[in-house]
C-alpha positions in Angstrom: -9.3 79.2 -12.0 -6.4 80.8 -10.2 -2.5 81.5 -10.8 -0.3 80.9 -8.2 2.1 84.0 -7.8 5.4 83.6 -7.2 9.3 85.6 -8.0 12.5 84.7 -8.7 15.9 86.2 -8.8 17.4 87.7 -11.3 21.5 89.0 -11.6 21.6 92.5 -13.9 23.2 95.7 -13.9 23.1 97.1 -10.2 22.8 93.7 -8.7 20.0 91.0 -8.1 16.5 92.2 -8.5 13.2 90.5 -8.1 10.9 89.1 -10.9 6.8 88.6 -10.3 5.4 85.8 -12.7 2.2 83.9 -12.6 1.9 79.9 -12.9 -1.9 78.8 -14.2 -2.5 75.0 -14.9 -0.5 71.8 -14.0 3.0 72.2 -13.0 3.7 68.9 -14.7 1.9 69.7 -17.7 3.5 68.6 -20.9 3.1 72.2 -22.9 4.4 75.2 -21.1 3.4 78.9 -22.3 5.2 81.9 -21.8 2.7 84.8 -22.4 5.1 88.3 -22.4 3.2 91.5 -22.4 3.7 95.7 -23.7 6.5 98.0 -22.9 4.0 99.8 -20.3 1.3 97.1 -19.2 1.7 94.0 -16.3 1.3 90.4 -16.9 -1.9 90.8 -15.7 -3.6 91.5 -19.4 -2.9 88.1 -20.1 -5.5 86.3 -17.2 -8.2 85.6 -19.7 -5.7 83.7 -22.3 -3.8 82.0 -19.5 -7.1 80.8 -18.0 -8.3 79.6 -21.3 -4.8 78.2 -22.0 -5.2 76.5 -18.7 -8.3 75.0 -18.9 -7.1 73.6 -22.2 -4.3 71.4 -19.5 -1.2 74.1 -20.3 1.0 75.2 -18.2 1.1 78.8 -18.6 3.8 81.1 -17.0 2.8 84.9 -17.3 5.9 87.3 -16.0 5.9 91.0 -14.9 9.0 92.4 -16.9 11.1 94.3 -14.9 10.2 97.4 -13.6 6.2 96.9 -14.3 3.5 95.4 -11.9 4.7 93.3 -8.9 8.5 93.0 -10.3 11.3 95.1 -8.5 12.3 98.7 -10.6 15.9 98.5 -12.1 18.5 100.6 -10.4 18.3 102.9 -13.1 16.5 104.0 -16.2 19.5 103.0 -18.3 19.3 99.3 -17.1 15.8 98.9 -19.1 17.3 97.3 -22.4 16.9 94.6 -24.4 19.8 92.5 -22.6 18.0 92.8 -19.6 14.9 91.4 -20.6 16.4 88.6 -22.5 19.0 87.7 -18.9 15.4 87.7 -17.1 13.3 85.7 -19.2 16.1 83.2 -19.7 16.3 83.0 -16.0 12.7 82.6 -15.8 12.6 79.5 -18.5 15.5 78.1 -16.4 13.5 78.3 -13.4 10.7 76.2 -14.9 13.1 73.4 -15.4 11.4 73.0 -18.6 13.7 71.9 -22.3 10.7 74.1 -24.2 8.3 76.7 -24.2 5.7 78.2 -26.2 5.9 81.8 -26.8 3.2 84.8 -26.9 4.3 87.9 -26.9 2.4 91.6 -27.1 4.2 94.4 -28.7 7.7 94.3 -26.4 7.0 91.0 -25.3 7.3 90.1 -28.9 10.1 91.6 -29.6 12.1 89.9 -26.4 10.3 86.4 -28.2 12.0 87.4 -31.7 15.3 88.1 -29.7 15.2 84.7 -27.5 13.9 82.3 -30.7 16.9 83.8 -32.9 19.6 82.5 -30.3 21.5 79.0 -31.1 19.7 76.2 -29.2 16.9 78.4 -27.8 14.3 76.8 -26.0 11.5 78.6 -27.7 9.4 75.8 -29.5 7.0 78.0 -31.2 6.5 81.6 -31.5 3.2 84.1 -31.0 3.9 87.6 -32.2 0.8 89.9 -31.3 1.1 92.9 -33.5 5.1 93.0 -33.6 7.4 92.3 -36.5 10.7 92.4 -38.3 9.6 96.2 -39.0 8.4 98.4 -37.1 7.2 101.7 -37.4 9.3 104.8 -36.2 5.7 107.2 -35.7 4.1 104.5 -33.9 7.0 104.3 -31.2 6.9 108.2 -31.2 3.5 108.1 -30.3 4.1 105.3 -27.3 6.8 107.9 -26.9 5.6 110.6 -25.5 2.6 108.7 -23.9 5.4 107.1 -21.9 7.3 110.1 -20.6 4.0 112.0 -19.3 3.3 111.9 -15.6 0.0 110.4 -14.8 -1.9 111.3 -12.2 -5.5 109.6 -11.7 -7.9 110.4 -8.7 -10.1 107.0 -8.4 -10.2 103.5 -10.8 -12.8 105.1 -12.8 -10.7 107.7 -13.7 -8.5 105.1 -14.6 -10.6 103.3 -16.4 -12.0 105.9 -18.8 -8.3 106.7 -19.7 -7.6 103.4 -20.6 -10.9 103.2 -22.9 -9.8 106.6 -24.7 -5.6 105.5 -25.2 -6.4 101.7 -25.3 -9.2 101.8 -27.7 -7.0 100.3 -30.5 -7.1 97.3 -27.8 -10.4 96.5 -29.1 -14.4 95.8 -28.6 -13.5 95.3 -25.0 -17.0 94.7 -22.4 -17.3 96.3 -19.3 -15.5 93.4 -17.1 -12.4 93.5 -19.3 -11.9 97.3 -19.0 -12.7 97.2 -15.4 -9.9 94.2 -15.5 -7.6 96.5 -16.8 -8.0 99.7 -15.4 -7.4 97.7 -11.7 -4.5 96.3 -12.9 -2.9 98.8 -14.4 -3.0 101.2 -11.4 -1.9 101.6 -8.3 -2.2 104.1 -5.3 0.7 107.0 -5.3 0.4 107.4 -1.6 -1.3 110.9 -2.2 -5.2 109.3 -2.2 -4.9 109.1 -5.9 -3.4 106.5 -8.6 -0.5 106.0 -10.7 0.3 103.7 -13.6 1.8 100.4 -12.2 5.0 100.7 -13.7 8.7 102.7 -13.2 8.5 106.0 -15.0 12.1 105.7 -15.4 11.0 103.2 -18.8 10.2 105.8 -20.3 13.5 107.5 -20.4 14.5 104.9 -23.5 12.0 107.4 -25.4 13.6 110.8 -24.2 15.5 111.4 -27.7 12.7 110.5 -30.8 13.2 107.9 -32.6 13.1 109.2 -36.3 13.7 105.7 -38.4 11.4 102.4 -38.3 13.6 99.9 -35.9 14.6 97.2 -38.3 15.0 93.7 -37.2 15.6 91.8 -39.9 18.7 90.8 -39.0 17.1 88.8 -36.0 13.9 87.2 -38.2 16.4 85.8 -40.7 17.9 83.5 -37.5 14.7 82.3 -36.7 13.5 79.1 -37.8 10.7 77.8 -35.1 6.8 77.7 -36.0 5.7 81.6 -35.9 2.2 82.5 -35.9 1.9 86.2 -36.5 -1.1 88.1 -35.4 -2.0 91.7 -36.4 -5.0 94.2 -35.7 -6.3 95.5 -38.9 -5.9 99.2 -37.8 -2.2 98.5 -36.4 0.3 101.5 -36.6 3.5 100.0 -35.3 3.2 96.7 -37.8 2.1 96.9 -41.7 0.3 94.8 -43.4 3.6 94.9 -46.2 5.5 93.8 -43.3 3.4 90.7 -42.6 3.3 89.8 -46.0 7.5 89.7 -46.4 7.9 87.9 -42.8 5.5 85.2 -44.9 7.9 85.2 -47.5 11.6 85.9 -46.0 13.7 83.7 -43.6 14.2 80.3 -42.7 10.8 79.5 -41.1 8.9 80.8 -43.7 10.9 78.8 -46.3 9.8 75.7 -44.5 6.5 76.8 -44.2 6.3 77.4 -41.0 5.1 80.7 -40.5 1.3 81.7 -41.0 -0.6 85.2 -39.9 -3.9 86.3 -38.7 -5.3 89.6 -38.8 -8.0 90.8 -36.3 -10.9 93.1 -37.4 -11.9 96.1 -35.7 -8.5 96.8 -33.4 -5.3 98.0 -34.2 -1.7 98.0 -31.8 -2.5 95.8 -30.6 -5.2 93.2 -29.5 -5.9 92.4 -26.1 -6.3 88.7 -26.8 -9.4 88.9 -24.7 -11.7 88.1 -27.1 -13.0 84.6 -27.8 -12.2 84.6 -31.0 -8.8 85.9 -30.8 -8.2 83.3 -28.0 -9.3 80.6 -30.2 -7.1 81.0 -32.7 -4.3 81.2 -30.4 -5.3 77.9 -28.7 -5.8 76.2 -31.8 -2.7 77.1 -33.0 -0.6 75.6 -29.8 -2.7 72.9 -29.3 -1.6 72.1 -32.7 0.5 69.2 -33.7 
């Protein structure tokens, strides 16, 4: 099985810019999924859960935010904010000419999910968060930091690739294929005969001045009231367990009962959902009445 790749246009600071997303499945499918990935990886991590999705009869829409993978760079590094994401996703949804979507989203992409789902009269049915929460840790976003404002500069794919396997090892037991997967999608050439990371360095800029105090979010949990299902690597060092445990507890989904968690062994921030048993409970869980 194979997406169909197509853009749209979005209107942000410095004018229209162009976002890449990825359609698997039926068009007129009943469900729609919306799979959102990390602040520095492409839409692309998500082919082996949007397949699965797919083969399960989903529509499943997988976007390249701004500034990463096929999508257009932002006119400037300043234009990378939450606002911005939440104007193109919303543009996205409305492009889909959809009332509802289910949402998955990694790290950032669960963040913008949080944001979206708190809004009055959202169209976000149900909620995925992979390794993101209503706390989240000030040393882990140090660490993504400075990762984020180095240069890289790689000389082939396998030099890409063995990078990947040393930064992205928290990802998980990933095979050969999948990192392979990764590394070729997460690179592209720098016009020099080497390789770059597939994204605008300017995204890193958010990081420039360290961030010394956990982001809180609670503000935006207590709003939200759709199904969530939380997911968390064991080892995670942006989302505690303690975390986890209040989200189960606090807010207006969890009062209905509405929220539930899952925590994957033997990976940390975060999973890669590439895994056949991390997909599975992912699929059970939208295919879910």
């Amino acid at each position: 099985m194979q997406p169909q790749f197509k853009q749209v246009s979005v209107i942000g600071r410095g004018g229209f810019h162009k976002l890449a997303y990825a359609e698997w499945g039926p068009p007129t499918a009943e469900q729609t999924v919306v799979c959102v990935h990390g602040v520095s990886r492409t839409g692309r991590d998500f082919d082996t859960l949007a397949a699965a999705l797919a083969a399960k009869g989903m529509r499943v829409i997988v976007p390249d935010l701004p500034g990463r993978g096929r999508s257009e760079w932002l006119a400037s590094p300043g234009h990378y904010t939450d606002r911005a994401y939440v104007r193109a996703m919303s543009t996205l949804i409305a492009r889909l000419d959809v009332e509802q979507v289910d949402w998955v989203g990694t790290s950032l992409g669960g963040h913008i999910g949080m944001l979206m789902a708190s809004e009055p009269r959202t169209p976000v049915r149900r909620l995925v968060l992979n390794d993101f929460g209503a706390r989240v840790s000030a040393a882990a976003l140090r660490r993504i930091g400075s990762y984020l404002t180095r240069s890289w500069r790689f000389a082939s794919v396998d030099e890409v690739e063995a990078h990947l396997r040393d930064v992205h090892a928290p990802f998980g037991k990933l095979n050969d294929a999948q990192w392979r997967h990764l590394a070729q999608h997460s690179a592209v050439s720098d016009g020099a005969g080497g390789f770059r990371f597939h994204f605008d360095p300017g995204i890193g800029m958010r990081f420039a001045i360290p961030i010394l105090l956990d982001v809180i979010l609670w503000h935006v949990w207590d709003k939200i009231d759709c199904p969530v299902l939380i997911l968390r690597g064991e080892d995670s060092d942006l989302l505690a367990r303690s975390t986890v445990e209040t989200m189960l507890k606090r807010g207006p989904a969890a009062a209905d009962g509405r929220v539930i968690a899952f925590e994957f062994p033997d990976c940390g921030h975060a999973p890669a959902l590439m895994d056949e048993a991390q997909i599975a409970v992912i699929k059970n869980y939208l295919l879910a009445d």
